[in-house]
C-alpha positions in Angstrom: 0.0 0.0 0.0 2.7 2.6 0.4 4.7 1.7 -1.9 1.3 2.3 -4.5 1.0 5.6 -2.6 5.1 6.6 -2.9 4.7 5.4 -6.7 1.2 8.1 -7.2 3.4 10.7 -5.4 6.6 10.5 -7.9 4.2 10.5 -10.8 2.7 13.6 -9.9 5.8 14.7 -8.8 6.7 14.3 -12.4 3.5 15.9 -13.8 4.6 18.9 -12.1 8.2 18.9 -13.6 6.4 18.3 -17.2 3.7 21.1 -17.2 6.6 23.2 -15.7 9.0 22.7 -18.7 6.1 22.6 -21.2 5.2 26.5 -19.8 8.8 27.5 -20.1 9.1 25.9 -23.7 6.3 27.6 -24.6 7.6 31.0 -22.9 11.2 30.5 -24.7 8.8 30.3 -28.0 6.8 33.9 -27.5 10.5 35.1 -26.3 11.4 35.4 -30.1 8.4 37.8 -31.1 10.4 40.6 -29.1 13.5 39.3 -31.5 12.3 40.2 -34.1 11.0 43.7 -33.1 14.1 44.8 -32.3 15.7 43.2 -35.9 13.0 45.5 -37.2 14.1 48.2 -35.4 17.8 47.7 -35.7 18.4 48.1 -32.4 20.7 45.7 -29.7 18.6 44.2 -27.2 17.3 41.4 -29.8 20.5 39.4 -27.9 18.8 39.9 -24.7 15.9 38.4 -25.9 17.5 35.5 -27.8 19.8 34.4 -24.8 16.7 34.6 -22.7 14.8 32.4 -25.2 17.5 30.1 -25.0 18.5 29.6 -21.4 14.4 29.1 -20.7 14.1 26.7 -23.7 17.1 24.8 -22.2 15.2 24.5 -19.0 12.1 23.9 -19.8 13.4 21.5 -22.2 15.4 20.2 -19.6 12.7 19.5 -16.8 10.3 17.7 -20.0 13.0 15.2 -20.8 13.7 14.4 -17.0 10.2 14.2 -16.0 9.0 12.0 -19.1 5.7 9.8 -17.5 3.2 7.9 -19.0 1.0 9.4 -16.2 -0.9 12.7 -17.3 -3.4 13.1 -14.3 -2.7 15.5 -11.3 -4.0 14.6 -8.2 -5.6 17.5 -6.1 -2.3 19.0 -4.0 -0.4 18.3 -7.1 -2.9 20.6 -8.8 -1.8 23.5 -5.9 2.2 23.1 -6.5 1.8 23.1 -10.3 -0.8 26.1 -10.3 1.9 27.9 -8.0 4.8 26.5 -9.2 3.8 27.2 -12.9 3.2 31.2 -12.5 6.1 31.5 -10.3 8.8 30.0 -13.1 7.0 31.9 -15.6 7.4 35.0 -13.5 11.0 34.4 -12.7 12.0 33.5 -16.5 10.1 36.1 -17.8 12.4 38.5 -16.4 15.5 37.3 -18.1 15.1 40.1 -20.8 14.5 42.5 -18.7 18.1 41.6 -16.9 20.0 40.8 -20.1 18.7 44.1 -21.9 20.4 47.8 -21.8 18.0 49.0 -19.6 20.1 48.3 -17.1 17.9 46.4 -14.0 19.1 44.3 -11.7 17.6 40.8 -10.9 15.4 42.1 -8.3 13.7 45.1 -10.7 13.6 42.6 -13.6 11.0 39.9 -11.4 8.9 42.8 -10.0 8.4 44.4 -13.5 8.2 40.7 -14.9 5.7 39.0 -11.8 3.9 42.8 -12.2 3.4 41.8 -16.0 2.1 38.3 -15.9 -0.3 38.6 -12.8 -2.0 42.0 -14.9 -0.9 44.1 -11.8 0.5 46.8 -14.0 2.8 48.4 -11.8 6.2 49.3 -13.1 9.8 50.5 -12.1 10.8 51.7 -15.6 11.6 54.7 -16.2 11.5 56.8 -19.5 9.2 54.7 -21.6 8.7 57.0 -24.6 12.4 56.8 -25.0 12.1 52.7 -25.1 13.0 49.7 -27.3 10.1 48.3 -29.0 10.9 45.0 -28.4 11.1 45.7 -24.4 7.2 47.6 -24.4 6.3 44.5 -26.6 7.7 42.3 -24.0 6.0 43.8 -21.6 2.5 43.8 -23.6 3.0 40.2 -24.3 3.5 39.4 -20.8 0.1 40.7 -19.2 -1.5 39.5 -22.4 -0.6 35.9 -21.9 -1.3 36.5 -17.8 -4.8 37.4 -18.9 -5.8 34.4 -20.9 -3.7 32.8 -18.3 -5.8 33.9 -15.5 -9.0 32.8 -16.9 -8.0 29.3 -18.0 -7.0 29.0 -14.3 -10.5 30.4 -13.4 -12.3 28.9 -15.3 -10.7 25.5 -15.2 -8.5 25.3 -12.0 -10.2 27.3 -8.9 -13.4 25.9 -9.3 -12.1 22.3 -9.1 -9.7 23.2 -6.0 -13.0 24.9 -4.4 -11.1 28.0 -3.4 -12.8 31.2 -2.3 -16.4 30.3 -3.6 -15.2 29.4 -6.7 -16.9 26.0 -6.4 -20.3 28.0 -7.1 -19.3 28.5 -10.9 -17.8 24.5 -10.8 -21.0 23.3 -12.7 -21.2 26.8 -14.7 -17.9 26.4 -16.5 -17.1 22.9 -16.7 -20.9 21.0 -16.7 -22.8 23.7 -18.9 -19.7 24.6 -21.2 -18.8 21.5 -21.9 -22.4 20.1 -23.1 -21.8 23.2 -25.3 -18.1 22.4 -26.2 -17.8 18.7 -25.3 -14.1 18.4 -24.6 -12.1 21.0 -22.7 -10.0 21.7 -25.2 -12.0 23.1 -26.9 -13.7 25.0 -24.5 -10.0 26.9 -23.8 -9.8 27.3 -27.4 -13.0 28.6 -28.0 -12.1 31.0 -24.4 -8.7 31.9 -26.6 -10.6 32.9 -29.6 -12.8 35.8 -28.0 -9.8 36.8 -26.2 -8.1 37.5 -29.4 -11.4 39.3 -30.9 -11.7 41.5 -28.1 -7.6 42.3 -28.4 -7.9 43.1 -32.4 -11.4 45.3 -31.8 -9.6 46.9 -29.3 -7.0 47.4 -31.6 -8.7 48.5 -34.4 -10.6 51.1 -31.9 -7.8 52.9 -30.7 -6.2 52.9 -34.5 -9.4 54.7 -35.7 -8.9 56.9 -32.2 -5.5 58.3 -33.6 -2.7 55.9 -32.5 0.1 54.3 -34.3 -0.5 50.7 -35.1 2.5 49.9 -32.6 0.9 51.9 -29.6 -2.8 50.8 -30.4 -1.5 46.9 -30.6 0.1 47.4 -26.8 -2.4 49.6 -25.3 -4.8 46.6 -26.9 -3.6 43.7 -25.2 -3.0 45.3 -22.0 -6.9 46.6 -22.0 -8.1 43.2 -22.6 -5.9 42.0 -20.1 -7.2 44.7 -17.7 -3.4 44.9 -17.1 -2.5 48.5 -17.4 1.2 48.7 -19.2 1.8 51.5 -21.2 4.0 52.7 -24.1 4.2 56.1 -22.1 5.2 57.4 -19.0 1.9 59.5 -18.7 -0.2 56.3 -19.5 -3.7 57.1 -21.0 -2.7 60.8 -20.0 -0.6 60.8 -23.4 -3.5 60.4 -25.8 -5.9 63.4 -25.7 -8.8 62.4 -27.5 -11.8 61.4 -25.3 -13.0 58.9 -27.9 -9.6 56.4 -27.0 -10.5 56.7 -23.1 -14.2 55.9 -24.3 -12.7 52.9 -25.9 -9.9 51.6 -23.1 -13.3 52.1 -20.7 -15.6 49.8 -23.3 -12.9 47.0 -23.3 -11.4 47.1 -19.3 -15.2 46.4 -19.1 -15.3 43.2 -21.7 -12.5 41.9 -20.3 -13.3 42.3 -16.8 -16.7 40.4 -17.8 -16.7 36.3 -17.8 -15.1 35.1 -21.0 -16.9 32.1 -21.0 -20.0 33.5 -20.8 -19.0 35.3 -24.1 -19.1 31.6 -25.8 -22.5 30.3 -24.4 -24.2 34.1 -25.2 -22.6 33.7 -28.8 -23.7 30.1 -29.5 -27.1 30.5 -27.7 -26.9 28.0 -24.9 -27.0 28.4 -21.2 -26.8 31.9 -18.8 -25.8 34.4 -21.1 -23.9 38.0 -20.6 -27.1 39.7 -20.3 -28.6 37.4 -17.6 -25.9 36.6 -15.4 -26.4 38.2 -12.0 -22.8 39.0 -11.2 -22.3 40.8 -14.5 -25.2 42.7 -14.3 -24.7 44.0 -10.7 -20.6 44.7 -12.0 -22.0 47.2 -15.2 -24.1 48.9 -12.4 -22.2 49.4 -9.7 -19.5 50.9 -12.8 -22.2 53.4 -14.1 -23.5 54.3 -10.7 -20.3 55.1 -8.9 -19.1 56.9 -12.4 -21.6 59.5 -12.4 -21.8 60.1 -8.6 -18.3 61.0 -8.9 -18.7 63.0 -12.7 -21.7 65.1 -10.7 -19.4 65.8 -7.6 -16.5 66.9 -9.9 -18.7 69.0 -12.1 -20.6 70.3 -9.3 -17.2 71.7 -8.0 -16.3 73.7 -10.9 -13.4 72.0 -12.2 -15.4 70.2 -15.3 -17.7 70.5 -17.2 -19.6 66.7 -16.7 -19.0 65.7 -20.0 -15.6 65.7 -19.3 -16.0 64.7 -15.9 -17.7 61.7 -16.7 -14.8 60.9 -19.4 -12.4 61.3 -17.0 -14.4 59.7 -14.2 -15.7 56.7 -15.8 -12.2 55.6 -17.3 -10.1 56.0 -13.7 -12.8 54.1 -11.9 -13.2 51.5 -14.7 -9.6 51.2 -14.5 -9.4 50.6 -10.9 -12.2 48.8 -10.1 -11.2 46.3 -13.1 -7.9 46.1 -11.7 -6.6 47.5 -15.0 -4.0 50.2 -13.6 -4.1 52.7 -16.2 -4.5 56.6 -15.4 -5.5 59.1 -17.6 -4.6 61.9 -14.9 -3.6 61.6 -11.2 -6.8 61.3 -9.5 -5.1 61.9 -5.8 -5.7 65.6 -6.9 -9.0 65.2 -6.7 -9.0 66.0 -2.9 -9.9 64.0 -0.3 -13.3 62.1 -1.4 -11.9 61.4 -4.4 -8.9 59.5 -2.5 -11.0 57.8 0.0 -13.3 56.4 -3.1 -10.2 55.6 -5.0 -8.6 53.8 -2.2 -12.4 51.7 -1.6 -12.7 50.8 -5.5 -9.3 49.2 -5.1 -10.8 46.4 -3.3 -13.3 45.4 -5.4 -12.7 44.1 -9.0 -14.6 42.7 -12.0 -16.2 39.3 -12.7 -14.7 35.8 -11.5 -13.9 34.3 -15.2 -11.9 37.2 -16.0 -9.1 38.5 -16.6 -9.8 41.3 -13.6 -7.8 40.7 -10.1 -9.5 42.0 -7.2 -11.8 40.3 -4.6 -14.3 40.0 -7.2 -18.5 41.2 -7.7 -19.7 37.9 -7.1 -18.3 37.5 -3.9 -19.9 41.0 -2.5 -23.1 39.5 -4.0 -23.0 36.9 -1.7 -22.0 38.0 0.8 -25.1 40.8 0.5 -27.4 37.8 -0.2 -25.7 36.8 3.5 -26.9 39.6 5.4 -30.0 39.5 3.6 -30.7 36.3 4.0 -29.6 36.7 8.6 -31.5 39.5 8.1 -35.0 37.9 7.5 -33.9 35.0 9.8 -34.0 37.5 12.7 -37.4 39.0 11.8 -38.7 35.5 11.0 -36.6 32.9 12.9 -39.1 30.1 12.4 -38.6 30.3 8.8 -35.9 28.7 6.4 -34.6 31.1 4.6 -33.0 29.5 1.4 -30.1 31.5 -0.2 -29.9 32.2 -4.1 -27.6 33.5 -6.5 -28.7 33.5 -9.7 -30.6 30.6 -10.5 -28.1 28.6 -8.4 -28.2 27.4 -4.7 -25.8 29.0 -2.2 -25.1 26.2 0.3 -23.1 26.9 3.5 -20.1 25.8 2.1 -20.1 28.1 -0.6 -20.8 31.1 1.9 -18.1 30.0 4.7 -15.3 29.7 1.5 -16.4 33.3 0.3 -16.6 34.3 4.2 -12.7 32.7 4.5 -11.4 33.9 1.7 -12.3 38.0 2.5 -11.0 37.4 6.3 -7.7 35.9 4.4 -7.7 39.1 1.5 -7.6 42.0 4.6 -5.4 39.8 6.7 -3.1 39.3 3.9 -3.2 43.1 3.2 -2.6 44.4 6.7 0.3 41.7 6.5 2.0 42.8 3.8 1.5 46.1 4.8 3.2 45.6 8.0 6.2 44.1 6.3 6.6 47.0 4.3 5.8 49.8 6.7 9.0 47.5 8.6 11.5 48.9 5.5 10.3 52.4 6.4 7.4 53.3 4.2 5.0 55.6 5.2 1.6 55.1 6.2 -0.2 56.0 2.8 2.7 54.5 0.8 3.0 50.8 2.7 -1.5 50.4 2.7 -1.7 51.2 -0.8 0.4 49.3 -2.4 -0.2 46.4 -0.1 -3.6 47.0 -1.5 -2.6 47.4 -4.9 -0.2 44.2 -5.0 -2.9 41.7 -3.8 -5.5 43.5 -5.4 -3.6 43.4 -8.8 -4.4 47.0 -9.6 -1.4 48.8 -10.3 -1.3 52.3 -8.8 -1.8 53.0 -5.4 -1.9 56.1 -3.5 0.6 59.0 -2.7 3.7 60.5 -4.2 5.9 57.1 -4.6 2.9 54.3 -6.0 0.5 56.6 -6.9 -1.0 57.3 -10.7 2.0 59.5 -11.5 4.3 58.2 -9.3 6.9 54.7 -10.2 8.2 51.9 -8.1 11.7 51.8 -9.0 12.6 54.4 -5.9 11.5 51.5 -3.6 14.4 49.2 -1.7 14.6 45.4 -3.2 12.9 44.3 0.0 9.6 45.6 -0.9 10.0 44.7 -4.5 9.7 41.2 -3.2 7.1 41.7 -1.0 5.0 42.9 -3.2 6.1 40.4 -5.9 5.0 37.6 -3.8 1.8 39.7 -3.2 1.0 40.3 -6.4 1.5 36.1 -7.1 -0.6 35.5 -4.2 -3.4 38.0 -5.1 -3.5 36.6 -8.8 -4.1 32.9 -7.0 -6.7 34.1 -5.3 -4.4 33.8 -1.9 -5.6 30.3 -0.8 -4.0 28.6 -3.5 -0.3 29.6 -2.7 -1.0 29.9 0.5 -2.3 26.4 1.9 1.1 25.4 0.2 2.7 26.8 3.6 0.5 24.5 6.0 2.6 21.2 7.6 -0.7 19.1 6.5 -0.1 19.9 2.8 3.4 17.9 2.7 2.2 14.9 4.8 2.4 12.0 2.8 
């Protein structure tokens, strides 16, 4: 008997190894795109690029040979370490340009700007992007591009199955539904992939007809639909003038904060569509509502005119509510309100399914339905009170994982907080971007992490910190974390 349970072990041991090398294969693969942006441009970093390609395909290629199994089934803590595992190596691998390349970062600068990119946080520590090689901003655009369809494979696919944070409430949604659609899962990722790209070439084709270069519009495109929030510019959306390209970053940070699977079943006419789901519906108005509140207040204050209040307000809170991380000017001048409902919107998020970080809408829902629900109990405690989201049951389960996972998402915050506040950040400085790490935004608040401030002024301490944050916010925070626990390793 243990020797059948030491044999399961070192097969998923080797499972692990071989989805590990098969991600870094792939990686070395998208490497060469940068290449040959920079052949293009005639410029030197395409060896940065190339060597980087090559020491990842060398690994990767490396840990698929060594781990060759005839086993291809991960059992259910395998599924944690390789989920884990997987983004970390891509994270750590992905930064090998950044290292090799003449703009001149150390290791530590190179996995913050590279973990930033693949977990769509969007916070950066470059300096003097305007002035920088294409194939570096194309790096960077690839990178939250591919953590964005990343994200929502592992949504759609992973969390539900590991049961973490709620997620086991859209289990039968996007595995029993879709694949009656879309019989095998394959195809359901490919038909997942295939929107993903629509959405990135609309978006492209949007901000082309808005007035930017095909090289701008392309990396502002894929890093919308991400709802990432890398820029070509130093300014951000601040650089482009013209209110129809913030009217069409806020259109597409909200299509891809919305559930991507939910585009395929409203396409092909099967199942709860975009226009029926519950969490979808209560995300486009909680957007509108808090948009124009805060275009009114502005307007009514003299500083715009609400048209261009409400352009202004409905792309900075799209932005941060989506977890997109963009800026199209530095709202912390908006005086104290407009801090305070800045620093709120942080926590939120977009849809569970997308490529938005954040706690997520569906949570809050429940845990309104919650207090509904204890609310009704009290008046009438002879009474089951059943709970419903949707036309789906919430069981107690599905309430005490949502319940769990907020207690763990302001611990964590406060914790990471702490650690930084312990290198000597201030008060504004160390919350925010603890905020803004786990929450996968981007900007926080203040001079340093705010919208027109930069990260690189920060020690290498922090930049870890908030590195692993980032990681552990993109996991939704029980997935890395039950890693840590001495009953995960026992045999």
């Amino acid at each position: 008997m243990d020797g059948a349970k030491i044999t399961t072990a070192t097969d998923s041991t080797k499972v692990v190894g071989l989805v590990i090398g098969a991600l870094l294969v792939a990686l070395a693969v998208v490497m060469l795109v940068p290449v040959l942006a920079e052949i293009v441009a005639r410029t030197d970093d395409w060896k940065a690029f190339l060597s980087s390609a090559v020491v990842t395909g060398f690994v990767g290629g490396a840990l698929m040979l060594a781990n060759q199994t005839e086993e291809r089934d991960l059992t259910h803590r395998a599924t944690f370490l390789v989920t884990s595992l997987g983004w970390l190596s891509v994270g750590a691998f992905s930064a090998l340009p950044f290292a090799f390349s003449e703009v001149d970062m150390n290791y530590t600068d190179a996995f913050f700007e590279a973990m930033s990119g693949v977990t769509t946080t969007g916070s950066t520590v470059i300096i003097g992007l305007d002035r920088m090689s294409p194939g570096i901003l194309l790096w960077r655009s690839l990178l939250q591009w591919i953590g964005g369809i990343g994200i929502i494979v592992t949504a759609v696919a992973i969390l539900p199955f590991l049961r973490v944070g709620g997620m086991q409430l859209f289990r039968t949604e996007s595995t029993d539904k879709t694949e009656k659609v879309l019989p095998r899962p394959g195809q359901v990722a490919v038909a997942i992939g295939e929107v993903y790209l629509l959405l990135t070439l609309l978006c492209a084709l949007a901000y082309i007809v808005g007035g930017m270069t095909p090289f701008d519009a392309l990396n502002h495109a894929m890093t919308t639909v991400a709802t990432a929030g890398f820029s070509t510019h130093d300014a951000s959306f601040g650089y482009f003038e013209n209110p129809f390209i913030h009217w069409s970053g806020t259109i597409f940070m909200i299509s891809g904060a919305l559930p991507l699977a939910l585009y395929v079943q409203t396409l092909r006419g099967s199942g709860e569509t975009l226009w029926t789901d519950p969490q979808v519906k209560g995300f486009i108005k909680m957007l509108a509502g808090v948009s124009i509140v805060m275009a009114l207040w502005l307007a009514a204050r003299g500083d715009y005119g609400f048209f261009e209040a409400l352009t202004l307000t409905a792309f900075n809170v799209t932005s941060v509510v989506t977890t997109a991380g963009f800026a199209s000017t530095d709202y912390t001048l908006w005086g104290p309100f407009g801090i305070m409902a800045f620093f709120i919107l942080m926590f939120l998020g977009g849809c569970t399914g997308s490529t938005s970080g954040g706690m997520k809408m569906f949570r809050m829902q429940i845990l309104g339905i919650l207090f509904r629900t204890q609310v009704r109990q009290t008046l009438y405690p002879h009474v089951a009170q059943a709970m419903r989201y949707g036309e789906r049951t919430v069981s107690r389960e599905i309430v005490f994982s949502v319940a769990l996972f907020v207690f763990v998402y302001f611990a964590s915050m406060l914790f990471v907080a702490l650690a930084l506040a312990a290198f000597g950040l201030d008060f504004v400085t160390a919350l925010s971007a603890a905020v803004t790490s786990i929450a996968n935004v981007g900007p926080g608040l203040g001079p340093t992490v705010g919208p027109a401030g930069n990260f690189s002024s920060l020690p290498d301490g922090p930049k870890l910190i908030m590195a692993f944050a980032m990681l552990l916010g993109r996991l939704e925070l029980l997935t890395v974390l039950v890693m840590f626990s001495k009953d995960y390793w026992e045999r």
